[in-house]
HTML snippet that shows the backbone in 3Dmol.js (N, CA, C, O; Angstrom):
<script src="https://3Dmol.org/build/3Dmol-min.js"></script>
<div id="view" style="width:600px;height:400px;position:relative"></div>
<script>
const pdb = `
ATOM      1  N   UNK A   1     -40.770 -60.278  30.363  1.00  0.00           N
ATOM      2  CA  UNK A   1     -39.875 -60.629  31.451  1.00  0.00           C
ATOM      3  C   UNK A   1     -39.095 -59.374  31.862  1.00  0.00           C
ATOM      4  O   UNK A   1     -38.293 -58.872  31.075  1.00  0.00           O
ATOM      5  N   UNK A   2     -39.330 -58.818  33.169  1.00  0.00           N
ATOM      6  CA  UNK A   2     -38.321 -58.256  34.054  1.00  0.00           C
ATOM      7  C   UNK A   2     -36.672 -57.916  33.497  1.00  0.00           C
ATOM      8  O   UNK A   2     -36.115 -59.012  33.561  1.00  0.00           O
ATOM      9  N   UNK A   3     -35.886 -57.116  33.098  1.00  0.00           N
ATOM     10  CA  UNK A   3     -34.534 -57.086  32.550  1.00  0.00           C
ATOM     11  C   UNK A   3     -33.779 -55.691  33.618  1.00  0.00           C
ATOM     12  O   UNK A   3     -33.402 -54.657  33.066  1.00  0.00           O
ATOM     13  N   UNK A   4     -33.691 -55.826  34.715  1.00  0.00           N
ATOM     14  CA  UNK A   4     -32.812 -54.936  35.809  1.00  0.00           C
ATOM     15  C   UNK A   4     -31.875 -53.647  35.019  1.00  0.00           C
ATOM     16  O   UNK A   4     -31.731 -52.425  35.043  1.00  0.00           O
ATOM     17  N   UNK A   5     -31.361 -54.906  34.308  1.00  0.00           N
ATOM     18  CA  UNK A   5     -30.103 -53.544  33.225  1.00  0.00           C
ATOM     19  C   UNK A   5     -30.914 -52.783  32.036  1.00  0.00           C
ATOM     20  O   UNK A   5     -30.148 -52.040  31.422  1.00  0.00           O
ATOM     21  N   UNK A   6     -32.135 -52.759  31.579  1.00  0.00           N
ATOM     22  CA  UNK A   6     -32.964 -52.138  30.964  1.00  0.00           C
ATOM     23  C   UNK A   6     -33.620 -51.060  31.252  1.00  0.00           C
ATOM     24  O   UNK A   6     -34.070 -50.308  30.388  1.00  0.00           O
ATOM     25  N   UNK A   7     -33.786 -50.807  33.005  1.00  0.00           N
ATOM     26  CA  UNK A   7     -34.904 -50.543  33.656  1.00  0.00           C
ATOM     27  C   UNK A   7     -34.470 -49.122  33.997  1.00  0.00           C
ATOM     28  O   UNK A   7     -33.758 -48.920  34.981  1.00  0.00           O
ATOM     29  N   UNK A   8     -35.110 -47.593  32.771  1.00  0.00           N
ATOM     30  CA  UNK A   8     -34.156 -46.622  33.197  1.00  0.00           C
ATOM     31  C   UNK A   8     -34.846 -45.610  34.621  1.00  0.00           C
ATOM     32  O   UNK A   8     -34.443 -44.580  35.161  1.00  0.00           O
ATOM     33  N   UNK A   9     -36.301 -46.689  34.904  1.00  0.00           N
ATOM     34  CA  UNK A   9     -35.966 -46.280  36.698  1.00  0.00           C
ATOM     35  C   UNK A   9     -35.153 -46.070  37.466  1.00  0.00           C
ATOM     36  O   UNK A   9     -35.213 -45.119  38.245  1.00  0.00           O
ATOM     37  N   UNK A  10     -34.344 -46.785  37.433  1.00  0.00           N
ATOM     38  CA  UNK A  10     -33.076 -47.060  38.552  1.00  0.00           C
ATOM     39  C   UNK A  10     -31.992 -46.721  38.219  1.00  0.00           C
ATOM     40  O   UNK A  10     -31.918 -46.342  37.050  1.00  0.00           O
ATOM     41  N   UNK A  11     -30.667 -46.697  39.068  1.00  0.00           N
ATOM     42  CA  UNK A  11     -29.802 -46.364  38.988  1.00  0.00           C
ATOM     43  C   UNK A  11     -29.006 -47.641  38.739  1.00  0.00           C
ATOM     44  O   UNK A  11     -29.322 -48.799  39.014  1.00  0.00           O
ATOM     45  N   UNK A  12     -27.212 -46.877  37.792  1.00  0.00           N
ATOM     46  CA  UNK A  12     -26.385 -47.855  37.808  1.00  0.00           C
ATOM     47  C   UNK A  12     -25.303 -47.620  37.398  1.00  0.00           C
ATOM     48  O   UNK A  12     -25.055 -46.575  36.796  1.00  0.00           O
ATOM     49  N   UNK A  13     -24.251 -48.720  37.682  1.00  0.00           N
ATOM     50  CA  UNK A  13     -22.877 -48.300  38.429  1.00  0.00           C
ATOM     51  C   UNK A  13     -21.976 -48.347  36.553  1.00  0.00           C
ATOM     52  O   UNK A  13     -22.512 -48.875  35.579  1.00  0.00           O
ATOM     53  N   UNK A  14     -20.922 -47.825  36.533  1.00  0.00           N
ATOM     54  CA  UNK A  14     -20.386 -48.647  35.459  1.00  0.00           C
ATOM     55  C   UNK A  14     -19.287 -49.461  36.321  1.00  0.00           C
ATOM     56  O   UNK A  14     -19.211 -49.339  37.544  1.00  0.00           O
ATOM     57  N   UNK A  15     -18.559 -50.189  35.668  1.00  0.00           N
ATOM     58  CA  UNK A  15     -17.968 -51.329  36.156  1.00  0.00           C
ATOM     59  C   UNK A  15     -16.737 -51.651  35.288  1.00  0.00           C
ATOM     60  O   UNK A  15     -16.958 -51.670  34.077  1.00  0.00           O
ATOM     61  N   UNK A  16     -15.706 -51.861  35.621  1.00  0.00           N
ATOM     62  CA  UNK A  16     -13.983 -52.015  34.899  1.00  0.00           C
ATOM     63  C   UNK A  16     -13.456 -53.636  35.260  1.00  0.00           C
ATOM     64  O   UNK A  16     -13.212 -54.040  36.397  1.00  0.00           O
ATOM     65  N   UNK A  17     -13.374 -54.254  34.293  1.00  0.00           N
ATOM     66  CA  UNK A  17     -12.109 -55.442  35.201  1.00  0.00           C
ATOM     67  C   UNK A  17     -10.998 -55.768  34.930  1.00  0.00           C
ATOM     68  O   UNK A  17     -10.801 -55.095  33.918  1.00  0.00           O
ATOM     69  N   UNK A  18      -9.948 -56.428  35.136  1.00  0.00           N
ATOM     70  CA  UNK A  18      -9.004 -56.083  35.101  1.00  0.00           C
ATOM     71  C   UNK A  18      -8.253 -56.217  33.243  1.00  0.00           C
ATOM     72  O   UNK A  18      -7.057 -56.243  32.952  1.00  0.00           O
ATOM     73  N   UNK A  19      -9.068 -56.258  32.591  1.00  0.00           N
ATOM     74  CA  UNK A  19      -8.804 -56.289  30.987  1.00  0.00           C
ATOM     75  C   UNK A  19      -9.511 -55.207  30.724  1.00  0.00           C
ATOM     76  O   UNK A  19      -9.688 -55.152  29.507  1.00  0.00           O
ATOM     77  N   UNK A  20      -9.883 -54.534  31.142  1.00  0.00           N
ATOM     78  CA  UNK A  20     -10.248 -53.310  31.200  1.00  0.00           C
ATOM     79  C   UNK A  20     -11.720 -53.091  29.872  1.00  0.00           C
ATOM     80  O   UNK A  20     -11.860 -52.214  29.020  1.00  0.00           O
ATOM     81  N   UNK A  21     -12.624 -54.326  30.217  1.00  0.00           N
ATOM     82  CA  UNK A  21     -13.627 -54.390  29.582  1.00  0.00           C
ATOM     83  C   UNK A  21     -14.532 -53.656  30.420  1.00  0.00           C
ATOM     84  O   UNK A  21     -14.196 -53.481  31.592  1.00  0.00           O
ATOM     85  N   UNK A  22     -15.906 -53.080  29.905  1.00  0.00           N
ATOM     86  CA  UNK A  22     -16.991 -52.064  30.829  1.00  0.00           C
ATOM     87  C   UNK A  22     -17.999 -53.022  31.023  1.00  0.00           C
ATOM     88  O   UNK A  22     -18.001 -54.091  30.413  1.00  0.00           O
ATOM     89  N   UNK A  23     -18.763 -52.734  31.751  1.00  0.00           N
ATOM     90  CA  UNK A  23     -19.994 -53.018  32.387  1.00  0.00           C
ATOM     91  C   UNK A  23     -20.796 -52.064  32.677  1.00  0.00           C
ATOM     92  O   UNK A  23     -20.436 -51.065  33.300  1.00  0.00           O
ATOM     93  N   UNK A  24     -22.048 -52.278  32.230  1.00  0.00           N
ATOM     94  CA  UNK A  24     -22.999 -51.476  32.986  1.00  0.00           C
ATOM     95  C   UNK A  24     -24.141 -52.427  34.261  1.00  0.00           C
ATOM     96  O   UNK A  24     -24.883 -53.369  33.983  1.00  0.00           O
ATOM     97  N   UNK A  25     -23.982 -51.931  35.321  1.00  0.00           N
ATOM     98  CA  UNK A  25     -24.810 -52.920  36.572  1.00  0.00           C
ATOM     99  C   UNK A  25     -25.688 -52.123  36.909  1.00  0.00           C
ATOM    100  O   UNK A  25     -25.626 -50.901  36.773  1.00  0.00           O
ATOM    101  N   UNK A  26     -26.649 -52.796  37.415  1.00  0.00           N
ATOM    102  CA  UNK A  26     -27.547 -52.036  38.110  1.00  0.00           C
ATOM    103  C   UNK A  26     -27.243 -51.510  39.662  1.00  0.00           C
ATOM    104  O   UNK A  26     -26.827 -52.367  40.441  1.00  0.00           O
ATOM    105  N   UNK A  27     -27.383 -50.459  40.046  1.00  0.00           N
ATOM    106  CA  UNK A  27     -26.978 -50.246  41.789  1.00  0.00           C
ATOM    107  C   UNK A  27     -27.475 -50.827  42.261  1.00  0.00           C
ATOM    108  O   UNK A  27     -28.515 -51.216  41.730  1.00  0.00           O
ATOM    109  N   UNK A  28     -27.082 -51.381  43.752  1.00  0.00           N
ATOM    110  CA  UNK A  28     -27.584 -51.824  44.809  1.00  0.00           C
ATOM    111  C   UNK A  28     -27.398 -53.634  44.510  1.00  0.00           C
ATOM    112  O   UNK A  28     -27.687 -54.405  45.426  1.00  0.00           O
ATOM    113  N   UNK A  29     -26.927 -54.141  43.244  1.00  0.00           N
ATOM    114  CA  UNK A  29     -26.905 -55.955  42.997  1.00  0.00           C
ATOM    115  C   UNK A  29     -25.071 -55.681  43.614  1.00  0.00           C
ATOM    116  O   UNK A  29     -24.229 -54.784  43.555  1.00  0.00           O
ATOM    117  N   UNK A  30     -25.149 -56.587  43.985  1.00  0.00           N
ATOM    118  CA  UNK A  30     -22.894 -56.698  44.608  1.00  0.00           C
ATOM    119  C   UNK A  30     -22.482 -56.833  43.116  1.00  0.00           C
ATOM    120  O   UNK A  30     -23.033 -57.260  42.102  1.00  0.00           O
ATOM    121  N   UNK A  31     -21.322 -56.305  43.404  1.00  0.00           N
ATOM    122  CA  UNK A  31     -20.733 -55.936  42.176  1.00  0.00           C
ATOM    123  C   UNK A  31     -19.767 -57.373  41.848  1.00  0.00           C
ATOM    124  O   UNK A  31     -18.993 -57.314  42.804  1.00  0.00           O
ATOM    125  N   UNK A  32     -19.438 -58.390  41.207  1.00  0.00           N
ATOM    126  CA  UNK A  32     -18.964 -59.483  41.098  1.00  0.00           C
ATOM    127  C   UNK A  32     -17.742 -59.216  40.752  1.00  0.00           C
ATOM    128  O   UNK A  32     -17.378 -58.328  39.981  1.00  0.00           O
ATOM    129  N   UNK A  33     -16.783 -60.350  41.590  1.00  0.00           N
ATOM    130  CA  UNK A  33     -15.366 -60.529  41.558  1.00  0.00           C
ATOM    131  C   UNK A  33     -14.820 -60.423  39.988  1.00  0.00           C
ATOM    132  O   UNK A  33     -15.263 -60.705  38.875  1.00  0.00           O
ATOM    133  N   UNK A  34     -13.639 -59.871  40.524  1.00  0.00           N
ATOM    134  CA  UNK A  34     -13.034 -58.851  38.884  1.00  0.00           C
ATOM    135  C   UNK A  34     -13.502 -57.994  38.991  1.00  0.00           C
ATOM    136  O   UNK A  34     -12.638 -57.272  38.494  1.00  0.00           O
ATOM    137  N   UNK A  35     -14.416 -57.221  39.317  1.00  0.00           N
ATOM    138  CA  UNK A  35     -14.936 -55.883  38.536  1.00  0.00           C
ATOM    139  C   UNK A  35     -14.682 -55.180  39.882  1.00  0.00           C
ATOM    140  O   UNK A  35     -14.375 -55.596  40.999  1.00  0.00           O
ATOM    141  N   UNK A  36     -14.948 -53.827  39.310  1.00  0.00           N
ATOM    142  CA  UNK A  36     -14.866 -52.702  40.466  1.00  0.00           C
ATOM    143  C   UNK A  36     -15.502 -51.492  39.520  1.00  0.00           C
ATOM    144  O   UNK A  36     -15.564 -51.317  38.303  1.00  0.00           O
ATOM    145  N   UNK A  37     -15.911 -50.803  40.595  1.00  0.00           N
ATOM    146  CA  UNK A  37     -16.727 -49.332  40.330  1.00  0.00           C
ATOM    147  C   UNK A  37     -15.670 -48.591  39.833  1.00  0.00           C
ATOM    148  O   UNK A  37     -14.544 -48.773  40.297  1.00  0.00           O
ATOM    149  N   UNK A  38     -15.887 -47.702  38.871  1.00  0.00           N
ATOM    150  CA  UNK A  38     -15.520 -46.558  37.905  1.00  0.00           C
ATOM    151  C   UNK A  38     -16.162 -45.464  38.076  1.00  0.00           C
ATOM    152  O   UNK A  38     -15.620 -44.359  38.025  1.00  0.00           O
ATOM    153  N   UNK A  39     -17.951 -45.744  38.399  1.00  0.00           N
ATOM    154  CA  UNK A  39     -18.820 -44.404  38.253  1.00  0.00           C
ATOM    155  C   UNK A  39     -19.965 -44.723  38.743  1.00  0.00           C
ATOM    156  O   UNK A  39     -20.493 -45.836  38.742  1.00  0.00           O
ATOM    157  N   UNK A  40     -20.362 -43.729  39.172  1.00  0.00           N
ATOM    158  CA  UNK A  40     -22.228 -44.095  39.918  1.00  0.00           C
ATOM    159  C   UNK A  40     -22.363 -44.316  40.761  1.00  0.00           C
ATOM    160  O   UNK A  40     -21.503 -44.970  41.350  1.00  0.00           O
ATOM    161  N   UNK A  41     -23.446 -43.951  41.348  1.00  0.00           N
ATOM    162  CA  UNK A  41     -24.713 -44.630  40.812  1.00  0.00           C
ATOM    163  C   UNK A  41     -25.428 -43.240  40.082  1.00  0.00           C
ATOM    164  O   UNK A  41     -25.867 -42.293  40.734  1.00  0.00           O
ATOM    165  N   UNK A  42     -25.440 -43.318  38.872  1.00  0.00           N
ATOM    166  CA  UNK A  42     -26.240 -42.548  38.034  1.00  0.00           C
ATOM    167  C   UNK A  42     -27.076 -43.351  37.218  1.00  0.00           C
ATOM    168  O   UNK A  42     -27.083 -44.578  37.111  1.00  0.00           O
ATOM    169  N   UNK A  43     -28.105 -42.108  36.400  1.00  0.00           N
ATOM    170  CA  UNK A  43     -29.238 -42.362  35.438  1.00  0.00           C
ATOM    171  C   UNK A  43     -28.486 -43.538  34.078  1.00  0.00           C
ATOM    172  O   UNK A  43     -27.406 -43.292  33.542  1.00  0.00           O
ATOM    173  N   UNK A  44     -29.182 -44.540  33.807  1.00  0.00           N
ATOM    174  CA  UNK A  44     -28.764 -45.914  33.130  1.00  0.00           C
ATOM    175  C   UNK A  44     -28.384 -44.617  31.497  1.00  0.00           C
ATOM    176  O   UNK A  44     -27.471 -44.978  30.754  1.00  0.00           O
ATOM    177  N   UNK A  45     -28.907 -43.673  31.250  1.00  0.00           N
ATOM    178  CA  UNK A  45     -28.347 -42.999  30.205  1.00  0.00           C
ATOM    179  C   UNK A  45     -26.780 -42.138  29.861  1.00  0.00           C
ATOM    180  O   UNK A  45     -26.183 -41.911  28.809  1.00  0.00           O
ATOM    181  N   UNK A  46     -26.443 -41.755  31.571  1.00  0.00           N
ATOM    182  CA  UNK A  46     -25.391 -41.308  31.976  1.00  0.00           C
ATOM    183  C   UNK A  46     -24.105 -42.506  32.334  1.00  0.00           C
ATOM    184  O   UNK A  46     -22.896 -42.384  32.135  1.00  0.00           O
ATOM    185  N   UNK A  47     -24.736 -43.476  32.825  1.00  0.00           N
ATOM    186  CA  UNK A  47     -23.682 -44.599  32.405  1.00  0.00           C
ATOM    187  C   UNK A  47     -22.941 -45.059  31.266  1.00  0.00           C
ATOM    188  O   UNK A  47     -21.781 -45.284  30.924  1.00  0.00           O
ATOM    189  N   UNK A  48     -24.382 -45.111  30.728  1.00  0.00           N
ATOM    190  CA  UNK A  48     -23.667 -45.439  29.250  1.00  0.00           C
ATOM    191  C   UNK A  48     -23.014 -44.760  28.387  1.00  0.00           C
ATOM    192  O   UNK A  48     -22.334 -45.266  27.494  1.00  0.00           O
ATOM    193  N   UNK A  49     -23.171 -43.494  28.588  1.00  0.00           N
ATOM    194  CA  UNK A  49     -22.422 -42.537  28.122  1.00  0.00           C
ATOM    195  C   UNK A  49     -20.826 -42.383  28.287  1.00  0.00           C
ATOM    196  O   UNK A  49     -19.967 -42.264  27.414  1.00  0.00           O
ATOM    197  N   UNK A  50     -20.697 -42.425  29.813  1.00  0.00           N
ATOM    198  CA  UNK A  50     -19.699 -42.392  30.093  1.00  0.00           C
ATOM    199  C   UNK A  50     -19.034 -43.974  29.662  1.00  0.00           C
ATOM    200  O   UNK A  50     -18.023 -43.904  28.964  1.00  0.00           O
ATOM    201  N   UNK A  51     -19.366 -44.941  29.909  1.00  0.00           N
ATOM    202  CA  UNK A  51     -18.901 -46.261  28.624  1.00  0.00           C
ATOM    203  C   UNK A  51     -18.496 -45.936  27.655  1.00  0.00           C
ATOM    204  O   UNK A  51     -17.310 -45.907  27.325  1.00  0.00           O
ATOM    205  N   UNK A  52     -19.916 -45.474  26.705  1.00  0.00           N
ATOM    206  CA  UNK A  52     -18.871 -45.239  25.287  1.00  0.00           C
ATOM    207  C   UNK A  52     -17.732 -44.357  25.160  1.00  0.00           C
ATOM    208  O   UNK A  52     -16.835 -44.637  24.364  1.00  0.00           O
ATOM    209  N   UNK A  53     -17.684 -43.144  25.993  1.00  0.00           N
ATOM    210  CA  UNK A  53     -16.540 -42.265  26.064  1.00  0.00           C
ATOM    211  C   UNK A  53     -15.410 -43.246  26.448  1.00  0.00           C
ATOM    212  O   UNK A  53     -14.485 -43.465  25.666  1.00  0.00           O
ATOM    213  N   UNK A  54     -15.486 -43.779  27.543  1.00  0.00           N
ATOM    214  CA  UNK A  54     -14.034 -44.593  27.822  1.00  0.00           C
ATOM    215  C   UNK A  54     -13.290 -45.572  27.138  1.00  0.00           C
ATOM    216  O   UNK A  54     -12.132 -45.777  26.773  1.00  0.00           O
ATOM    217  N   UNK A  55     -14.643 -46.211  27.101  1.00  0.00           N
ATOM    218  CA  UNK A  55     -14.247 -47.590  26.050  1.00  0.00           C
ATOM    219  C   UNK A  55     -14.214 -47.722  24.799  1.00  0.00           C
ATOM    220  O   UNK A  55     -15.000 -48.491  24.246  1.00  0.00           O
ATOM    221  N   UNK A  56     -13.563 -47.205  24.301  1.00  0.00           N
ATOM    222  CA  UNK A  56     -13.063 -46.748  23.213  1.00  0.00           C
ATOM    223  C   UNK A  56     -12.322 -47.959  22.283  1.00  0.00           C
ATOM    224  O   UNK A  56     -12.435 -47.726  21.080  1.00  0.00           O
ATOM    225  N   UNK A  57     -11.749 -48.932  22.533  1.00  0.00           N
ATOM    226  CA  UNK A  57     -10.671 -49.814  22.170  1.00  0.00           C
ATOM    227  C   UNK A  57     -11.493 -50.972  22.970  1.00  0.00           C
ATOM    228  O   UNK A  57     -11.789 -50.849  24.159  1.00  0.00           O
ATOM    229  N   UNK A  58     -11.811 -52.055  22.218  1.00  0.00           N
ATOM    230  CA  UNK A  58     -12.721 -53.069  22.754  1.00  0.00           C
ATOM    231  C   UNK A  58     -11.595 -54.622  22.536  1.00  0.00           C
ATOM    232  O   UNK A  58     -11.907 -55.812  22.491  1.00  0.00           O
ATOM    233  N   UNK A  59      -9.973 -53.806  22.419  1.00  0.00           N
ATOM    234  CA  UNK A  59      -9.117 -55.462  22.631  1.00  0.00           C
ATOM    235  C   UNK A  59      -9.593 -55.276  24.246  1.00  0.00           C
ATOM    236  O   UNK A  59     -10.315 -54.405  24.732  1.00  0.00           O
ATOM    237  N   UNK A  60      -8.868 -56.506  24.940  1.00  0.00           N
ATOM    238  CA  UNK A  60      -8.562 -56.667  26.166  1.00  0.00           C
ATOM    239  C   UNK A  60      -6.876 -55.808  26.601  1.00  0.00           C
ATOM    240  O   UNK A  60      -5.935 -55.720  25.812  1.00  0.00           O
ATOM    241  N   UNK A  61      -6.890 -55.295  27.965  1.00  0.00           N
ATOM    242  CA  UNK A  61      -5.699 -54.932  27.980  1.00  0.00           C
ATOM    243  C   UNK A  61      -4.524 -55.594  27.559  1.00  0.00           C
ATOM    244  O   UNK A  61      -3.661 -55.014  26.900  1.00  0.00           O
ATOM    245  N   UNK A  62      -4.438 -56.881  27.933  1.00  0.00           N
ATOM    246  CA  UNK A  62      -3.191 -57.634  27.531  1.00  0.00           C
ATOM    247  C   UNK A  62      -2.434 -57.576  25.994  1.00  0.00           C
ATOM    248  O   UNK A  62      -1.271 -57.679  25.604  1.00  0.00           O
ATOM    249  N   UNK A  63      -3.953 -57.322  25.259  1.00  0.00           N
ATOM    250  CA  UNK A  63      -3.779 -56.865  23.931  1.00  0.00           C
ATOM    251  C   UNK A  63      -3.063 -55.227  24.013  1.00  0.00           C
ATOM    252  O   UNK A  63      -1.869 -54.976  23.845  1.00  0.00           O
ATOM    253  N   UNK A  64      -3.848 -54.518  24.230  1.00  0.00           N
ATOM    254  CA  UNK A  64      -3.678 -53.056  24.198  1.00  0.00           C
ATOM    255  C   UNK A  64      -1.977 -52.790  24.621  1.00  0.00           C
ATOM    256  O   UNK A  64      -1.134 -52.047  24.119  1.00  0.00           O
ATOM    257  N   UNK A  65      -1.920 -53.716  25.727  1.00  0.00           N
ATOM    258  CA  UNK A  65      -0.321 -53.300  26.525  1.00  0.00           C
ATOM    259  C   UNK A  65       0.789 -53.685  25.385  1.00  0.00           C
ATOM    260  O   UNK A  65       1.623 -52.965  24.836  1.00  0.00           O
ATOM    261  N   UNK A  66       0.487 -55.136  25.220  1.00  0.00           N
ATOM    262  CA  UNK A  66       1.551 -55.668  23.745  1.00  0.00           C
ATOM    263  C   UNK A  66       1.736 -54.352  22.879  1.00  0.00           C
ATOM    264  O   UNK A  66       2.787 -54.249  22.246  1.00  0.00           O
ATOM    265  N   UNK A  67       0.852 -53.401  22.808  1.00  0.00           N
ATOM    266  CA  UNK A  67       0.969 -52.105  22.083  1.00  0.00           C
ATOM    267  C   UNK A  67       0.657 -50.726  22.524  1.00  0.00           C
ATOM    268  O   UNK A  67       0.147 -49.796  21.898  1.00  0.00           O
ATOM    269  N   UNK A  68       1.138 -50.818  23.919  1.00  0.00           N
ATOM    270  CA  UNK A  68       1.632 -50.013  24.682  1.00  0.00           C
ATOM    271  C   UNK A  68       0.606 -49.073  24.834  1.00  0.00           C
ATOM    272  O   UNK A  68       0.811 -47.878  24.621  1.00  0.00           O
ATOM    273  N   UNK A  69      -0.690 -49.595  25.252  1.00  0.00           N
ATOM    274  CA  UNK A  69      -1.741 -47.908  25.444  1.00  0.00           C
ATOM    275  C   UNK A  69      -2.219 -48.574  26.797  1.00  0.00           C
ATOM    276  O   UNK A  69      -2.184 -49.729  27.223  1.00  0.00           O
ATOM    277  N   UNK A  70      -2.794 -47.068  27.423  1.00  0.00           N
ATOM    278  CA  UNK A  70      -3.356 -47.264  28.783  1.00  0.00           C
ATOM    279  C   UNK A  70      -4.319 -48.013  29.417  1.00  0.00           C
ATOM    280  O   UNK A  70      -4.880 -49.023  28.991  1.00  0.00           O
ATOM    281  N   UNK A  71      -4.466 -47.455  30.446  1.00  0.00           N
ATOM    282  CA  UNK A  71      -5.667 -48.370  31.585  1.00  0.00           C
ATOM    283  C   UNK A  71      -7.185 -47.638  31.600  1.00  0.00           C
ATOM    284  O   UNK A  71      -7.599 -46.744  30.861  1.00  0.00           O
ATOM    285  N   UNK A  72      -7.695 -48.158  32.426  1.00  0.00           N
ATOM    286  CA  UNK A  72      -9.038 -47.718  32.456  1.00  0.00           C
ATOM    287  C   UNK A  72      -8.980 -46.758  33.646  1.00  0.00           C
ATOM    288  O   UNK A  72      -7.825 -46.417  33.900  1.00  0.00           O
ATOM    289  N   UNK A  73      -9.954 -46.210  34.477  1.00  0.00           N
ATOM    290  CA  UNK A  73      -9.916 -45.304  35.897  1.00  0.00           C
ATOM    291  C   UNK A  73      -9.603 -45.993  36.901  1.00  0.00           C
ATOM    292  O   UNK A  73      -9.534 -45.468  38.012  1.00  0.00           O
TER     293      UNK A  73
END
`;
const viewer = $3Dmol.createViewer("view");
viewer.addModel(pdb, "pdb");
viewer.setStyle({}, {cartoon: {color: "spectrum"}});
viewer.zoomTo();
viewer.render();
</script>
């Protein structure tokens, strides 16, 4: 079966929402309510990269803020 977010043909976006959890999407699908672009459209290896660099701390913000650390881009 077909898997879009697998496919390192294509390009893809990373993605932030407002708990400041990541996403990796594929370019060119609409990006779904809550989320917004951070990065891309790059190689599905360069996305993820830049993911693990950011996302670092996998509470949700609401957590993170109760203890006072930052936002995402």
């Amino acid at each position: 079966m077909f898997n879009p977010f697998e496919d390192d043909s294509r390009e893809y976006l990373a993605l932030c929402n407002d708990e400041e959890q990541y996403s990796l999407w594929p370019h060119g699908l609409e990006i779904p309510a809550g989320w917004r672009k951070v990065y891309g459209p790059a190689a599905r290896e360069n996305v993820l990269d830049l993911i693990d660099r950011s996302w670092t701390d996998m509470r949700p913000k609401s957590l993170r803020e109760a203890n006072g650390q930052g936002d995402c881009p």
